[in-house]
Legacy VTK file of the C-alpha trace (Angstrom):
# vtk DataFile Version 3.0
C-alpha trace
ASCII
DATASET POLYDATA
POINTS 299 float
-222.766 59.564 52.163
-219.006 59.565 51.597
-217.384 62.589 49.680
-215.705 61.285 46.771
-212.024 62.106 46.924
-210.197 65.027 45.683
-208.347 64.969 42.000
-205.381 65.894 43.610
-205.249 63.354 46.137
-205.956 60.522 44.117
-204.034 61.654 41.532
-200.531 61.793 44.558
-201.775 58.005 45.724
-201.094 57.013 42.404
-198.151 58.735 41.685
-196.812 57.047 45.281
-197.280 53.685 43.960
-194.067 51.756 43.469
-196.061 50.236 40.414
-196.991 53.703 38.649
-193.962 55.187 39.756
-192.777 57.682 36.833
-190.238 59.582 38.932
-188.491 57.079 41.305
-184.877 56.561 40.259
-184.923 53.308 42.989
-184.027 50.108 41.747
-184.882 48.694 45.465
-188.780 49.702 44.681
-191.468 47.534 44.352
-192.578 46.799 40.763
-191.269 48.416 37.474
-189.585 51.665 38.045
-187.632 53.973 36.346
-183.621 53.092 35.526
-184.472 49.578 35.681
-184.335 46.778 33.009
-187.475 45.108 33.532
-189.886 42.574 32.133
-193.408 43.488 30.918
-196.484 42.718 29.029
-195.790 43.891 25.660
-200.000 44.592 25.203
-198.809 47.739 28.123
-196.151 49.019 25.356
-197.943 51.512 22.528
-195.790 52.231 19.401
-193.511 55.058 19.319
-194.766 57.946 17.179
-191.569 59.731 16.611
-189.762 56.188 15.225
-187.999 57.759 12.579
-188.022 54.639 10.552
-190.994 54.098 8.789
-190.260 50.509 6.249
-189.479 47.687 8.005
-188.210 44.460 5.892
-190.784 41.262 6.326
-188.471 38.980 5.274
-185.577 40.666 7.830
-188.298 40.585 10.657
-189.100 37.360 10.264
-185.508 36.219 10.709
-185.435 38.238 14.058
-188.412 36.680 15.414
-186.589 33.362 14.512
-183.483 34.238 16.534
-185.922 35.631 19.598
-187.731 32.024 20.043
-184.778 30.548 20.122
-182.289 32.624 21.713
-184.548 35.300 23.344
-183.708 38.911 23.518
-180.329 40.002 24.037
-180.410 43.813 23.923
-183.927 45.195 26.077
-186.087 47.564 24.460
-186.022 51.617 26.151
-189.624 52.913 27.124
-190.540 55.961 28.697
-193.146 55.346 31.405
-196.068 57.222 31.202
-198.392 55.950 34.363
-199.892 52.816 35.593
-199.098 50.388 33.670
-198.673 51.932 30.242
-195.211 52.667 28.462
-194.218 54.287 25.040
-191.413 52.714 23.123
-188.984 54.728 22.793
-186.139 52.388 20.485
-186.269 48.984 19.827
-188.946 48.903 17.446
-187.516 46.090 15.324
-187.085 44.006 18.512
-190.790 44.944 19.439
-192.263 43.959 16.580
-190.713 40.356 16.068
-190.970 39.835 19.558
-195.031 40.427 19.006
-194.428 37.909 15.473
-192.545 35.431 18.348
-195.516 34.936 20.439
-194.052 36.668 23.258
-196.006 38.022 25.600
-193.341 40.094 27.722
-190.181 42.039 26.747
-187.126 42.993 28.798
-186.902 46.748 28.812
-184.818 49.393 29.993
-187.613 52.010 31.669
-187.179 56.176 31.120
-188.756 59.261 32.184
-188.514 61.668 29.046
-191.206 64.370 28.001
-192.209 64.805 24.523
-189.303 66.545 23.755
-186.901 64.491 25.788
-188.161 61.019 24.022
-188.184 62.645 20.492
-184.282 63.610 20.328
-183.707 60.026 22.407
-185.598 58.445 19.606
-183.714 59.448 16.907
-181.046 59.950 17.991
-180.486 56.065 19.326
-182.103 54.940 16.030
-180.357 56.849 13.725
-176.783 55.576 15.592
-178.197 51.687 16.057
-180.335 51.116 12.955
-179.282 50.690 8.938
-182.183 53.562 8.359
-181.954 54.344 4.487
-180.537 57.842 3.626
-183.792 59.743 3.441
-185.321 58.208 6.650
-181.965 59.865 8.270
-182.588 63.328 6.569
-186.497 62.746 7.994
-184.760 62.419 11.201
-182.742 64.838 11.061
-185.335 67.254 10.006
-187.681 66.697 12.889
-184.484 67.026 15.484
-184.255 70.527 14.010
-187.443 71.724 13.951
-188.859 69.537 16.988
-186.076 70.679 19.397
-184.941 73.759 17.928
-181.252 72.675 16.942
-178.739 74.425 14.509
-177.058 71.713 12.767
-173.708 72.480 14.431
-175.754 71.199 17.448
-177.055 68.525 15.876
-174.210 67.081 14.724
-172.196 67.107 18.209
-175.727 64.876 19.131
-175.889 62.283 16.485
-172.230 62.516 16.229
-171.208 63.613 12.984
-169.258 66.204 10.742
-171.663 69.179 9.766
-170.767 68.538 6.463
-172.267 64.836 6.491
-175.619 66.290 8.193
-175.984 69.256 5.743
-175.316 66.498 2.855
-178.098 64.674 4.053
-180.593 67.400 4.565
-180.156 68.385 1.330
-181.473 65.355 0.171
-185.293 66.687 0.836
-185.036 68.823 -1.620
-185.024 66.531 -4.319
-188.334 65.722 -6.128
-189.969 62.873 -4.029
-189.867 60.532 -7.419
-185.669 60.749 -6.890
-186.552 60.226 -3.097
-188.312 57.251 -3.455
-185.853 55.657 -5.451
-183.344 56.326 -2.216
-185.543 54.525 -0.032
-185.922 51.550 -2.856
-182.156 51.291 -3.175
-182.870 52.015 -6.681
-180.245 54.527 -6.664
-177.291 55.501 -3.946
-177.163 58.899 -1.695
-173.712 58.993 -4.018
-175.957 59.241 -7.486
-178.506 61.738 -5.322
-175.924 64.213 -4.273
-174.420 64.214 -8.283
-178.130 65.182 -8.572
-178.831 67.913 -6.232
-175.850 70.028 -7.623
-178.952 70.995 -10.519
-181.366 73.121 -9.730
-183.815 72.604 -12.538
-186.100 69.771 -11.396
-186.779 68.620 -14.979
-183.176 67.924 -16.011
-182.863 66.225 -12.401
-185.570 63.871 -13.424
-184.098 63.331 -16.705
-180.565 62.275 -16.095
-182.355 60.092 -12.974
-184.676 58.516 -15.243
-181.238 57.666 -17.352
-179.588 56.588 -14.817
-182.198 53.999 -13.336
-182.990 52.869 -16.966
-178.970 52.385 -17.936
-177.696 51.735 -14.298
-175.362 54.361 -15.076
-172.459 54.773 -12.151
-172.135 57.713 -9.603
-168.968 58.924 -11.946
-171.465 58.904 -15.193
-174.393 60.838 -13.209
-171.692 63.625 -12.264
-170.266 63.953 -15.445
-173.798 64.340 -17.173
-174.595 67.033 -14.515
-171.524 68.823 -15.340
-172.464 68.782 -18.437
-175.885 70.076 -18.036
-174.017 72.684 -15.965
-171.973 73.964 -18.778
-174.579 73.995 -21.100
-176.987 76.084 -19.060
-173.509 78.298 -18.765
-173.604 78.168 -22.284
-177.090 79.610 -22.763
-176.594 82.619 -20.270
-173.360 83.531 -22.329
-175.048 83.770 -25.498
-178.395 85.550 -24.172
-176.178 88.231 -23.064
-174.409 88.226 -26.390
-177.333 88.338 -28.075
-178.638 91.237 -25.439
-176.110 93.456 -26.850
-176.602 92.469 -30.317
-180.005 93.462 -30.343
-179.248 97.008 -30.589
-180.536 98.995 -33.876
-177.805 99.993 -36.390
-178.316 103.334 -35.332
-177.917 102.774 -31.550
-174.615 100.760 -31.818
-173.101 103.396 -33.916
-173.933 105.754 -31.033
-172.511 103.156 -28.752
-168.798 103.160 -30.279
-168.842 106.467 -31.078
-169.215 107.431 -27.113
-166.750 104.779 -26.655
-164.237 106.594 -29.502
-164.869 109.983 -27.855
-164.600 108.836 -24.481
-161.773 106.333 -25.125
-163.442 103.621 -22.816
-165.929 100.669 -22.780
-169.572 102.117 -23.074
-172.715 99.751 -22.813
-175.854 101.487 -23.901
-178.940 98.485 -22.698
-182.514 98.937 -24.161
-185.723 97.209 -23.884
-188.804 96.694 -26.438
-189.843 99.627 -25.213
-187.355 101.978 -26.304
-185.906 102.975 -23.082
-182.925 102.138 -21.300
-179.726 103.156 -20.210
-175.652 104.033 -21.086
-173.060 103.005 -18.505
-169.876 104.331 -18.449
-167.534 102.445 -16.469
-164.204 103.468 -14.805
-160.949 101.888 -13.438
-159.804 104.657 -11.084
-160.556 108.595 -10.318
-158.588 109.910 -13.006
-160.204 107.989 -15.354
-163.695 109.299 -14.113
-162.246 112.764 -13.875
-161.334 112.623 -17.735
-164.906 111.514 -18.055
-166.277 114.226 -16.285
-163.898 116.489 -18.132
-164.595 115.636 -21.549
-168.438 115.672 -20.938
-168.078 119.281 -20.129
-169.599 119.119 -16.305
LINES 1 300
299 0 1 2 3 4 5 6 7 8 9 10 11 12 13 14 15 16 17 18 19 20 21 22 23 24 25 26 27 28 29 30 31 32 33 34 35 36 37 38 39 40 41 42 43 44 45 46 47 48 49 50 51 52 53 54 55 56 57 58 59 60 61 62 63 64 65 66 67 68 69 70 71 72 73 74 75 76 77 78 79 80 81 82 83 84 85 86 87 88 89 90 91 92 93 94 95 96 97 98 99 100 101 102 103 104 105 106 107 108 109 110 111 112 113 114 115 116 117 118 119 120 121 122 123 124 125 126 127 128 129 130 131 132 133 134 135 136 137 138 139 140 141 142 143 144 145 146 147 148 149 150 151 152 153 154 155 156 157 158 159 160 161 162 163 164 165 166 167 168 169 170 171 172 173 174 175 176 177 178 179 180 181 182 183 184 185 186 187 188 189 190 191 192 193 194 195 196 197 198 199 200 201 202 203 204 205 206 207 208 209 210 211 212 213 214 215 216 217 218 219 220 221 222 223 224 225 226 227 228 229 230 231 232 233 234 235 236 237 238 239 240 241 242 243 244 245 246 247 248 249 250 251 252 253 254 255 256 257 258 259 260 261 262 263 264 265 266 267 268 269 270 271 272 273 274 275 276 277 278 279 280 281 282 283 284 285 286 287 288 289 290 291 292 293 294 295 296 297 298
């Protein structure tokens, strides 16, 4: 009876073969190896799951899939290889897709080794530099590079290539509420109306002026105005809350309140709550000024 052969061993065999090859860098080897631009079965090619794009136009891949019957494909696809005949897409999705709406049965593409972390940063990255990705699929992508491969976004800007600025701008879109979001993705509203927007913090006047906006197709100029205006009314309402703070004081306190101010001969603030207590500050502008203070308090 014949021992059946060791993991290991079977496991180097296949890792020899020029046609599972997933570490040669030889274009002079048999079958499809790494570094190469090759043609293969697109049923050997599973979806990439870090594509950062996530909507893909009908109509727009239709017109692809048009152009790839006649012309063919121009630009190969980039897939990591991950054994015997199986790859993962790594970009090219668009091209992948209306190549399957074509009829095709094989693709040219460029073959990779990457690891999971390798592929993911290759992934966006080449997407978010090749493809018209709307603003929030960018943030998304942007997002994952910094959480998925541990990057400050001074880092990840010298990788996708832009200013800080224009990364943080983007990231900042997330926090918006995902109704505002949504209307990114639907072109319903630019990234120039959601940045006017994220300059407020409360969510319910972010809706409001959004829902205005959509409703009156009011410019980027309009939104930020209206926020500014929001702005200065919220200012507004902190200005006279204080006022009215101070206000709040009983006859009896407020004449103790200027007459500590007379006797003192500076500003005094005496604070209380519903509770009756509180407290009397007495500020100063320099040490002779507290030493007078001190001095006519008798310590």
């Amino acid at each position: 009876m014949n021992k059946r052969p060791a993991l290991g061993r079977g496991l180097g065999a296949l890792l020899q073969n020029a046609d599972t090859d997933i570490t040669s860098k030889s274009a002079d080897d048999k079958g499809n190896v790494v570094g190469t631009v090759s043609t293969i079965l697109i049923s050997n090619i599973e979806a990439n799951p870090f594509q950062p794009r996530t909507q893909f136009e009908k109509e727009a891949l239709l017109e692809l899939a048009d152009s790839i019957k006649e012309l063919g494909i121009i630009q190969p696809v980039t897939v990591r290889k991950l054994g015997y005949d199986k790859y993962q897409l790594i970009s090219g999705e668009r091209r992948f897709r209306a190549s399957q709406i074509a009829g095709l049965d094989r693709i040219p593409a460029f073959i990779r080794i990457a690891n999971d972390q390798e592929m993911l940063e290759m992934a966006l990255v080449e997407n978010i530099q090749r493809e018209n990705l709307d603003a929030i699929e960018v943030a998304f992508s942007y997002q994952k590079l910094i959480e998925e491969c541990n990057l400050t976004q001074e880092k990840l800007s010298e990788r996708v290539g832009k200013k800080r600025s224009t990364v943080a701008n983007f990231l900042r879109l997330l926090k918006l509420p995902a109704e505002i979001q949504l209307a990114i993705r639907t072109k319903d509203i630019t990234m120039g109306h959601a940045r006017a927007l994220i300059n407020l913090t409360d969510t319910k006047k972010q809706l409001a002026i959004f829902h205005k906006t959509v409703k009156e197709g009011l410019s980027v100029r309009q939104v930020e105005e209206l926020v500014q205006d929001k702005k200065a009314e919220n200012a507004d309402k902190i200005a006279q809350f204080k006022k009215g703070k101070s206000a709040s004081l009983t006859f009896s306190q407020q004449k103790i309140k200027e007459d500590l101010a007379s006797f003192l001969k500076t500003d005094v603030q005496l604070q209380t709550n519903s509770k009756g207590k509180g407290k009397i500050v007495i500020p100063f502008s320099s040490e002779e000024q507290l030493e007078r203070v001190i001095e006519l308090l008798g310590l």
